[in-house]
N, C-alpha and C positions, 0 to 999 in steps of 0.2 A: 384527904385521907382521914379516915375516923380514928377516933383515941377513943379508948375506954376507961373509967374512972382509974384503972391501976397503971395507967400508960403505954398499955399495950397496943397496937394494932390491933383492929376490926376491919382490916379490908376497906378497899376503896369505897367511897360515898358516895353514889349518882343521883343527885334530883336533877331536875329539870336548869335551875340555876345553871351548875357547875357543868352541868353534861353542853349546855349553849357558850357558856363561857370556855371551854376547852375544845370546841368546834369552831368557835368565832376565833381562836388564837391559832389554830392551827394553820401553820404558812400555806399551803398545797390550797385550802377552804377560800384561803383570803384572796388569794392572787387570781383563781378561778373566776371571784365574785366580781375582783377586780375586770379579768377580759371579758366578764359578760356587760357590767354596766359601761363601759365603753363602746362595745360592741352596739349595746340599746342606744346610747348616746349618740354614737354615727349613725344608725340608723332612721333616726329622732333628726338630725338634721339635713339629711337627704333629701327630704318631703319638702 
C-alpha cells in the first residue's frame, strides 16, 4: 500500500513486482499450478 509524505493512504500500489507476488501467494493460483505440473509430470512419464 502506498504512503504519502504526511502518512496518509494513497491507495493501493500495482506494479508488475507486487501484482506477481500477490498472484504467486494466492492459495487457489498455487495449488492449480501445483495439479497442473503433476499432471505434466505423469504425463512425461507415461511415454
Amino acid at each position: 500500500m502506498g504512503v504519502t509524505g504526511n502518512g496518509k493512504r494513497s491507495g493501493w500500489v500495482y506494479n508488475k513486482k507486487t501484482l506477481k507476488a500477490s498472484i504467486d501467494n494466492n492459495h487457489f493460483v498455487r495449488n492449480t499450478r501445483k495439479k497442473l505440473m503433476e499432471e505434466k509430470l505423469r504425463k512425461k512419464l507415461q511415454k
